[in-house]
Every structure is written in C-alpha cells, then in structure tokens.
N, C-alpha and C positions, 0 to 999 in steps of 0.2 A: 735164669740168668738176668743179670740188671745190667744195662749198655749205660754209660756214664755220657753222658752228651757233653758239648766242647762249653755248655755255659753252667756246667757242675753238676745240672741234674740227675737224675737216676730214671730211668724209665725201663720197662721190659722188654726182654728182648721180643724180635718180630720177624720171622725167617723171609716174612713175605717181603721185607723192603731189602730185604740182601736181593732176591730175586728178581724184583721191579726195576734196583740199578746195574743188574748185569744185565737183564734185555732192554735197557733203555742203550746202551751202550750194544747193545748185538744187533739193535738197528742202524748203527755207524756205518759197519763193516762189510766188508763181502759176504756172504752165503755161507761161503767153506771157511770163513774165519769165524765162524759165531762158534759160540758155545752150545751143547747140546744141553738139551733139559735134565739128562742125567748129567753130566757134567759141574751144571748148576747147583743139584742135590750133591753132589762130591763137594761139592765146596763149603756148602751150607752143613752138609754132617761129618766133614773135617771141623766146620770152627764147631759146632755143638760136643765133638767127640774131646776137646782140649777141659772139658768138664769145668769150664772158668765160673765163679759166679759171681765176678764182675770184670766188665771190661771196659774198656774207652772205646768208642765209634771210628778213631782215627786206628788204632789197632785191628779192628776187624778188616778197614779198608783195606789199609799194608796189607793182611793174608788174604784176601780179593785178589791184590796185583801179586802177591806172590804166588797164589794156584795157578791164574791166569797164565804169569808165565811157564809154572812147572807142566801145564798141560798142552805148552806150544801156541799158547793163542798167543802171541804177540802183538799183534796188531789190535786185538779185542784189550790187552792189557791197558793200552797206549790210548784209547779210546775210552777207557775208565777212571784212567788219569786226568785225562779235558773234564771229563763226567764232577770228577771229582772238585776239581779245579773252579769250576764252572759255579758247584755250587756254593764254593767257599766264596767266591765275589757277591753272589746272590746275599749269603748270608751276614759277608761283610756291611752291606747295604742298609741292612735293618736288624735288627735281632731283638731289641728292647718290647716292642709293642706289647707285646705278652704280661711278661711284669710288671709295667708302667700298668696297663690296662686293669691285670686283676688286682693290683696297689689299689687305684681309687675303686675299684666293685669291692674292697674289701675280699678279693678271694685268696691273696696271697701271703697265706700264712705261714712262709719261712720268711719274709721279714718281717710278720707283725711279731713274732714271738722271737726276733734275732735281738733287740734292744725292749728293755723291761720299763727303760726309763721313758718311751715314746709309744705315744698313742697314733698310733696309723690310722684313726679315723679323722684326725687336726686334720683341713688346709695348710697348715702349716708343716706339720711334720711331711706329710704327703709332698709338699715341696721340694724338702730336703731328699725325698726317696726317691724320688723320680729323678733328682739330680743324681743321686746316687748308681741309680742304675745305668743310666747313659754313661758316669764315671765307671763303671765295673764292665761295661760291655767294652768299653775305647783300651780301655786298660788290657782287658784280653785278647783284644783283637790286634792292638795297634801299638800298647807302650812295653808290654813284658816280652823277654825272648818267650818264643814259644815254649822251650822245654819248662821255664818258669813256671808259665800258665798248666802244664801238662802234672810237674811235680806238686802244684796245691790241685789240680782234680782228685788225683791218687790216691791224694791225704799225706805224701812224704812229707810237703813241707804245708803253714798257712802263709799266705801273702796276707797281713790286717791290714784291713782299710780301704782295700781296692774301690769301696763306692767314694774316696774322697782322692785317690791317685791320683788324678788329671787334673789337681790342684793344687798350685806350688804354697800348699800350707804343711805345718807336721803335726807331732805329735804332743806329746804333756809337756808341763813345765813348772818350772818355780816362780813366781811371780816375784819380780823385783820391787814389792810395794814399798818399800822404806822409801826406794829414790822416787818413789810417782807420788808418794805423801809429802814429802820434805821436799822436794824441787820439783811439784805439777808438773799436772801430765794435759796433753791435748785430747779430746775427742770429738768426734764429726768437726774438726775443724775450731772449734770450743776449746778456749785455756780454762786447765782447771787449777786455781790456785792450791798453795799446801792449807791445808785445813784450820781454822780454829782454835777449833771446839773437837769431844770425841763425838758427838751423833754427828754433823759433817763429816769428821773423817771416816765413819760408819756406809753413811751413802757413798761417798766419795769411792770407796772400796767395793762395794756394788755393783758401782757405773762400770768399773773398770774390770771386775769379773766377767761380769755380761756381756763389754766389749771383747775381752780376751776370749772369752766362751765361740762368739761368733765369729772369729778368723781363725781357728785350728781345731782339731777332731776331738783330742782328748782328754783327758783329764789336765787341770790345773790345783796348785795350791798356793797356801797364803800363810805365813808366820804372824800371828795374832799380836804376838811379842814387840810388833813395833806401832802398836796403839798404845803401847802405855803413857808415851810422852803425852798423847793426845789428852788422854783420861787428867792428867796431870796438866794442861793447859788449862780444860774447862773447871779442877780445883782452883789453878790460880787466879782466875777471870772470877768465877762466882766472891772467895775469899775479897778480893778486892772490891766487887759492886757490895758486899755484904758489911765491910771492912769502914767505906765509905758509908753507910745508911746508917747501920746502926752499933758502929765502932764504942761511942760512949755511952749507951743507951742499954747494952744490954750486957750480961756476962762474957768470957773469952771462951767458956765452957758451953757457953748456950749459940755463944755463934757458931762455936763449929759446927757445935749440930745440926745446926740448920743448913750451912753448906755442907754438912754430911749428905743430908736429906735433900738439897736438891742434887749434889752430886751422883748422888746413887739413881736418883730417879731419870737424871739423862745416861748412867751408865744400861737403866736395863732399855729404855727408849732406843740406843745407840745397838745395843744386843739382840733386839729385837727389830730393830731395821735390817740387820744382815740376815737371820734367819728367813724373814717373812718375803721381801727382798729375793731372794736364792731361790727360796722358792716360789715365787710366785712371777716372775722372769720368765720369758720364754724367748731364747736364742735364736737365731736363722738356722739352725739346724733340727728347730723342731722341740726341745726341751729344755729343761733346766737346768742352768751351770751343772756340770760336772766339777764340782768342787770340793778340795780338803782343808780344814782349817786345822793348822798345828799349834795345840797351846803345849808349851813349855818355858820352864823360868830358869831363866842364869844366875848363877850366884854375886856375879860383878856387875847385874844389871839398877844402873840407878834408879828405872821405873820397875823394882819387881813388885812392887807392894799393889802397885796400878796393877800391874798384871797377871798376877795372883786373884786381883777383884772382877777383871774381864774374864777370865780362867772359868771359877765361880760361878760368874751368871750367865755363858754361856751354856755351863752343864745344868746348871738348875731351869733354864730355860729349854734342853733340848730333853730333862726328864720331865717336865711337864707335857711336853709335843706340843704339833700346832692343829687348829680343827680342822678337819674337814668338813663337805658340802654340809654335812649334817650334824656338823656342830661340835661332835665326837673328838676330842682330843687322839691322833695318832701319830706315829713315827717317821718324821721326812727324812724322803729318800736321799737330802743334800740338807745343808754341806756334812761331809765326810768327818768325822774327830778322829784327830791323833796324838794320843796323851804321852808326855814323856814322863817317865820314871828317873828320878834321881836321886841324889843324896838329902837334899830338903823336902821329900816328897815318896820317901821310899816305906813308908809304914813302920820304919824305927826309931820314932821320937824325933822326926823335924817338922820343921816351922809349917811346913806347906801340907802337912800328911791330911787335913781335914779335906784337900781338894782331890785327892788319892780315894778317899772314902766316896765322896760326893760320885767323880769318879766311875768306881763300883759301882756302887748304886744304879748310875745311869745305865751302864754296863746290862745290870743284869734287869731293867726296864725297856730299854732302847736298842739294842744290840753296836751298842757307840759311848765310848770312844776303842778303837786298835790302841794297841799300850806297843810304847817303844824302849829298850832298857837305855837310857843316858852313859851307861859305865860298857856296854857292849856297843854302843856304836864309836865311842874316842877312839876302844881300843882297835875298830874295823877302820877308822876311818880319819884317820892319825889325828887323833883328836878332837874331833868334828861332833858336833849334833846340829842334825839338821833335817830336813822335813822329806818323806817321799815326793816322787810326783804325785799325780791325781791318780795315776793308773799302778799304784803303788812301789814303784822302781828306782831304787838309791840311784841319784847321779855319783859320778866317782870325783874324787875330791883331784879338785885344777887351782891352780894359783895364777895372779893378774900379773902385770907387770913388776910392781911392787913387793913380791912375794908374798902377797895378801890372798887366803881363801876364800873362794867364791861361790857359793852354790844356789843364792837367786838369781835369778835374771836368765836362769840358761835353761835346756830343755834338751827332748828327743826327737831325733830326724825321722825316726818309725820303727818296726817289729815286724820279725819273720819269724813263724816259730816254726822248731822240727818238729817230727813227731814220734818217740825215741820208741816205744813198746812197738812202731811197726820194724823198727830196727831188730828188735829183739824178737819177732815174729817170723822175720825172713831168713833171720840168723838162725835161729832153729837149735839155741843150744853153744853154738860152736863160738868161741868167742875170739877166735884169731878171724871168722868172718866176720864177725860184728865189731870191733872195730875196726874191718878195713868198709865194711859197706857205712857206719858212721863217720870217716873220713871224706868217704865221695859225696855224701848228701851234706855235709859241712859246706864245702865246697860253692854245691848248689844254694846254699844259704845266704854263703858271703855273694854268688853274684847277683843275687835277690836283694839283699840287704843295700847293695852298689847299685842298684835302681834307684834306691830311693834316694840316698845319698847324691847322684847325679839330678835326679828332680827336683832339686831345690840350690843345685851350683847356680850361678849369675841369677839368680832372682832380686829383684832390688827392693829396696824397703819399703818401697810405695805399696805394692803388697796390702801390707798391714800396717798401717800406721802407729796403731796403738803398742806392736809388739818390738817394731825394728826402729821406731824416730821416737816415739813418746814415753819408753821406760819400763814397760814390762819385761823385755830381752834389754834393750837394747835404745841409746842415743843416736842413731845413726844417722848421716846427711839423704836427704832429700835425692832419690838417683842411685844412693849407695848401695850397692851389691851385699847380701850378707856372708859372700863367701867364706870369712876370716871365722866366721862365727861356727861354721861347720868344721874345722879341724884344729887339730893340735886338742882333743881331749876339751875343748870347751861344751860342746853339744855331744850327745851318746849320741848311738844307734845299734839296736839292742837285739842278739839273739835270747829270742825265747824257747823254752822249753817245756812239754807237758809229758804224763806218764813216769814218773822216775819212779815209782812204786809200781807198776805196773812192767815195764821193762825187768825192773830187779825180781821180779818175780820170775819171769819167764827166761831168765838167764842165770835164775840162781836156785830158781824154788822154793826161795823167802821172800820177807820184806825188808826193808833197809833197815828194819827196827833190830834184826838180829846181826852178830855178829858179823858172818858169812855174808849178808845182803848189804850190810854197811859198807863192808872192803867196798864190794864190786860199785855200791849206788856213789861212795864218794872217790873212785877211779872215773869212773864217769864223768859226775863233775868236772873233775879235774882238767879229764881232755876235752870238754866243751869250753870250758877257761882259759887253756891252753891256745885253743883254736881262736878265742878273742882277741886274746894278747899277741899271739901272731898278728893278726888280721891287721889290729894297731899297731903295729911296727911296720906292714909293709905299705900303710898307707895314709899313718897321720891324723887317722881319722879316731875317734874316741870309740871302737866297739866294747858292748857292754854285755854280760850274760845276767839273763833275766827269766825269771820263773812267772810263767805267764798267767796270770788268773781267771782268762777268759773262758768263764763257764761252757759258753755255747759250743767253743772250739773244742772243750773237751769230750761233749757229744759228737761233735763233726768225725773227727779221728777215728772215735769209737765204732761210728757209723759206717762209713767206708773200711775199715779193717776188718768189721763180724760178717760184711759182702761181698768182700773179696778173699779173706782166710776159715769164714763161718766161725761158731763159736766156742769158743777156747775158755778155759773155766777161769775165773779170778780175772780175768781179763780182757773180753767183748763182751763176757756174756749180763755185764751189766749195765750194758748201752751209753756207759763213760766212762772217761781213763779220769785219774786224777787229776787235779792241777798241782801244779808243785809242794803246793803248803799242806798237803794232805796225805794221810796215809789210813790204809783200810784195814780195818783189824777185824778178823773173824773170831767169834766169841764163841 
C-alpha cells in the first residue's frame, strides 16, 4: 500500500508509525485509558484488512480516531487529536527544506523532468524553483480550502500552477502588439517609440516578449500580420534614399532591384532577430519565452504582399534551424508556428499556395508549423480568425464598446482540470452514477476555478507594468485595479479536461471513433460545456472549456488511478490517459 502524504508524494506504507503515534498519545493518559498492544494491532490490521492500495495519511488518521473511539478510549482519542493537531502546526512551520535542498543537489527529479523547456541545473532556473516551491507549499497549506488541496492529491481534480499561486500574475494571452508598435510601449521605465524600419520593429517585439514572458507563467502569442506595415516603411525609406542617389543615373528597373535587394536583406536580418532573440533570452523564470507566432493573410489586408514575404522567411528560416553548441543546425524549441489555411492559400490555385507548400515542407522537417482551417474557425467563431493562446486555447469571441471584436490584448486567469476516466472508474459502468458523480466534482472545479479568479480581484496594474499600463493587455492608470478586466467575458478562465478516449472506453467499451463511443464522448462534452455556460451566467465571469495538453498531467492522473484502482486494460495500464487531441487505436 502507497500512503499519499499532504505534499503529494507517494511513499509506503509503515505499520510501525501508526504505532509510534498511538503510544506517543498513551503516554498523555491514564493507565486504564491507554490502549493495549493488541488493541493497537486491531487497529493497525482493520486499516491493512480495508485492502486499499492507496490512501491519504489524513484518512488513515480519521480511522485512528474512529477505532479509538469504537473501542471506548475516549480520552486516548482526544489526546490524538492534540497529537494530530500539534503536528500540523509543526508542519505548518516548514515543509519546503526537502525540495528546495534536493532542487539544488540536483536530487529532485519530479521537477527536473516536470518542465522539458528548463534546465534545473541554471542558477537561474533553480531561482524560479525554489520560488516555486515556497509558492506550492503557502498555497497548500494556506491559500486553497483544504478539500481543494485533498481533491488534486486524489487526482480528481489538477490545480496548474500552484508553484506560481501566491502571485497575483495569470495565465496566457494574446499580445496586443499592433497598439505597443503603433502607439509605444514603456519598459523598466524606458519609452519605446513606434518603430521605423522592420528590424526595429523586429527587436522592438522581442523586448516586449521577454518582458511579457517575465510577469505571467504561460504561454503567450503574437500575430506576425501586423509587421507588414513595417516591412512596408523600410521599402518606402530605402526607395526614397535610393530615389534621391541615383534617380537619373540609373534605370527604374535596375533601381528596384537594388531596393529589392536591400530590402530583402533587412527582412531576413529582421527574421532572424526574432528567432535567435526567442531563443537565446532567458526570462526570470528560468527559460525561454514561451511563445507562438501566428502567420496568416487577410484578403482585405493592404500590406499582404509584405506579409506573404515575412510568412516566407520565417518558414524558410525555421527549416533551416538554428546551431547548436556544436554548430549542428537543429530544431528550436520556440517560437511556436501557427499557419492558417485559407482560400488564397489552400492548395487550389491561389496566389499564396507556394507558402502552403514551403509550409509542408517545414512540417515534415521541423515538426512546425500546427495548421489552422480559416473557413472552420469564422464558422466557430462568428466570423473571427484569430490566433490560440501560447498554451493553445481559443479565447471566446467578446466585443468592445463600439461593437468591435477583440481578441488581442486579453488572456486567461488559469486552469483546473478534472480527471474524467477516474469518473468513469468509480462509475463502474453505471451511467446514471457517472454523471451524478461528474456533476459533484464539477462543482469542486468551479470552486477551484473561483480561487483563482478571486486572486487576482483588486490587484492593481502596478503589478505588471508592461501588461496592465503599457499595451499588452491593457492602457490602464497608474493605481488602477484590473478588476473590469476579469469579467463580462473579456478574460476566460478555463475548465480543462483529460482522458475522453479513455473514460469512453470504460463506459462504453469503445473509442469515440465509433459510433456507440461518439454518442456517449460527445454527451460528455456537452455537459462539461454546459457546466461553463452556467458557471458564466451565474457569475459574469468568462468560463471556458478546454482540452488540456499538459503531457505530464496526463502521467499524473494515470499514476494515482493504477494505485489506487490497479491496472485496468486500455486504460492505466499504460501509465497515461490521453490528452484531449488524441485518440488510441489498437491495430
């Protein structure tokens, strides 16, 4: 049996410390109030006889004080309680040293292996860890209800992020770079005028990644689409010094080319600053932006021709790669590509298809660009194309004052995800139990979910300069609260969800891929969409449902369900559930 400790771990179980705290507690009492040594052993082979193979430490306690009292020791009970009590203040006290300690000895290999993109061996990264676990320790002790903390031990539900909780920052977002290019943006205090040229407005977009990177946890992105004007400056500026020098002197045919030629040559300069840039940046949190760059072209856009050509050397720059130490051309881990498919670009005779190709290409060198359909997202999203977060999660389409849509500048307040295959584990089959037992852990979602939501009411924008006064979220005064910014649908905050192939199986004995597992996987859906759109009616606030990609979580789930239910075929026994975008096919 594995005893689950109150700071997540798994350890085995140990008859001898049940024993140690009932006689440390039978030296309290009278004589004729102790517990006798068999007594002790009834208690100890009552919990072994419950055949659990996994439990929580505060569970076994409860059946302590419940034997206790079924065998009349009252007083011995009440004395296990203090016992108990006693050491929870202890424990309150300190709990990190452990973590913190084996973090820098390099022993603590559930968080070197929890993030792929940091290296636990940096001073730096080790910064942020150490931050983090002091955040994950206050957080459990002191900011979540207990049952909260108790339902992510379980694995009912994940709380993300807990090492960043105890800081009024969130989660992904859209970067509102048009207004920080076009009407400068501040940083450390520094005005940064509108740009230009396109390599300025290149770095200029960097600075502000990097900034953005270091005041929230998650992913961010950036619409490429509003460099074209740029690209389109530094033609007009070259054309005119060009225009001026050698206007009489040389052909109209010969000059272009020459401002061809140097224009192309600050576009890949300008391309190759955001790449090298991105990566080569290292954030206060230890790594490099977390970043997606969306290229897509509008048909009504007056700089498409520019953006079409940044599109281009983008892709032809991220299928060549960048070196590493040893010189080796290979694949960075950032920024993110997210290519749109449309009508001038869909592989049937338009203008743009050469980029479609190129594209590919990268695709099946790079494993980048994610492709997006243009004609499936207007029709999801009343017309809209528009770019994921970093952490790949459609915001829902909001309108401003003016009845204008808006999808940069806004973000997510955080993620809870459930964990639906335990649903379908405890259900056993029965399905008028399973969804009433996924209604009550809903429940526990939303008041998890209204944590985080409350951790970030009356925060003021001093904060983050860069997100709440200077133009990536937000203009806002000096003092000002971002409250407004949290409801009415302008920011999400997002139930997630893992195992839906996994659930449909063990509630149907398919996959969602057939008939029979389709009904049930998309009835499901439904009432977890359901439960959002409530949620947002009864409070104003934007909930969102969201299919969670977080690989590790999907070993988490896995882990604690094949320990506490052992292993069940198609579904622990291969030490992870899915994540939403996957489905497992046996061949």
């Amino acid at each position: 049996m594995k005893i689950i400790k109150r700071d997540g771990r798994a350890v085995d179980y140990d008859r001898e410390k049940i024993m140690i705290a009932i006689e440390k507690a039978n030296k309290e009492v009278r004589p004729k109030e102790r517990a006798s040594k068999d007594e002790i052993k009834g208690i100890i082979h009552y919990i072994e006889e419950l055949g659990k193979k996994r439990m929580l430490v505060e569970d076994i306690q409860d059946i302590i004080e419940e034997q206790l009292m079924e065998i009349g020791k009252y007083e011995l009970s009440k004395k296990y309680i203090v016992y108990r009590y006693t050491r929870a203040l202890v424990r309150k006290q300190n709990t990190t040293d452990e973590s913190i300690l084996g973090l820098i000895r390099n022993e603590n290999k559930e968080l070197a292996e929890e993030n792929s993109n940091k290296n636990t061996l940096l001073a730096s990264t080790q910064r942020d860890y150490i931050a983090g676990e002091v955040s994950r320790d206050l957080t459990k002790r002191l900011l979540l209800p207990e049952k909260i903390v108790k339902a992510d031990n379980e694995g009912i539900l994940h709380f993300h992020d807990a090492d960043y909780f105890v800081q009024p920052i969130f989660n992904c977002c859209l970067i509102n770079i048009a207004d920080m290019l076009d009407n400068g943006t501040v940083m450390n205090g520094k005005l940064i005028e509108s740009p230009k040229s396109f390599e300025v407005a290149c770095t200029v977009v960097t600075q502000i990644i990097a900034a953005v990177a270091s005041n929230q946890y998650g992913g961010q992105s950036v619409d490429l689409i509003h460099l074209g004007k740029y690209l389109r400056k530094t033609y007009d500026k070259f054309k005119k010094e060009m225009q001026e020098k050698y206007e009489e002197k040389i052909t109209e045919d010969l000059l272009e080319e020459i401002i061809q030629d140097r224009l192309k040559a600050e576009l890949k300069a300008g391309v190759q600053t955001i790449q090298y840039q991105i990566n080569t940046l290292m954030t206060t949190n230890g790594q490099s932006p977390f970043v997606t760059l969306f290229l897509h072209l509008e048909g009504n856009d007056p700089y498409i021709k520019e953006n079409a050509m940044i599109i281009e050397e983008v892709l032809r720059q991220r299928i060549q790669g960048i070196k590493n130490e040893k010189g080796v051309y290979v694949t960075p881990a950032f920024p993110k590509l997210v290519y749109v498919l449309d009508e001038c670009n869909n592989l049937t005779g338009g203008e743009y298809d050469y980029l479609t190709k190129l594209a590919v290409k990268c695709s099946s060198k790079r494993m980048y660009p994610d492709y997006i359909s243009a004609k499936k997202m207007r029709e999801n999203y009343e017309g809209n194309v528009f770019s994921p977060m970093g952490c790949r999660s459609f915001l829902s389409p909001w309108k401003d004052e003016k009845g204008n849509y808006q999808f940069e500048g806004r973000f997510n307040q955080g993620v809870v995800s459930i964990n639906l295959p335990q649903i379908g584990i405890v259900a056993d089959g029965d399905e008028e139990k399973f969804w009433k037992e996924l209604d009550e852990r809903l429940e526990l979602c939303k008041e998890a979910l209204m944590c985080r939501h409350y951790a970030l009411l009356g925060i003021k924008s001093d904060i983050s300069p860069i997100h709440w006064q200077y133009g990536a979220i937000a203009r806002l005064k000096k003092e000002e609260t971002i409250d407004k910014l949290l409801v009415g649908g302008y920011s999400t905050i997002s139930l997630g969800y893992i195992g839906l192939y996994e659930v449909t199986k063990l509630m149907t004995g398919e996959s969602q891929t057939t008939e029979k597992g389709h009904q049930f996987a998309i009835k499901l859906m439904k009432r977890l969409r359901e439960a959002t759109d409530k949620w947002k009616k009864e409070t104003n606030i934007g909930f969102a449902l969201y299919g969670t990609p977080a690989e590790s979580l999907c070993y988490k789930f896995a882990r604690i369900d094949k320990e506490k239910f052992g292993i069940i075929k198609d579904v622990t026994d291969k030490g992870y559930y899915t994540n939403s975008y996957h489905v497992d096919f046996i061949y």
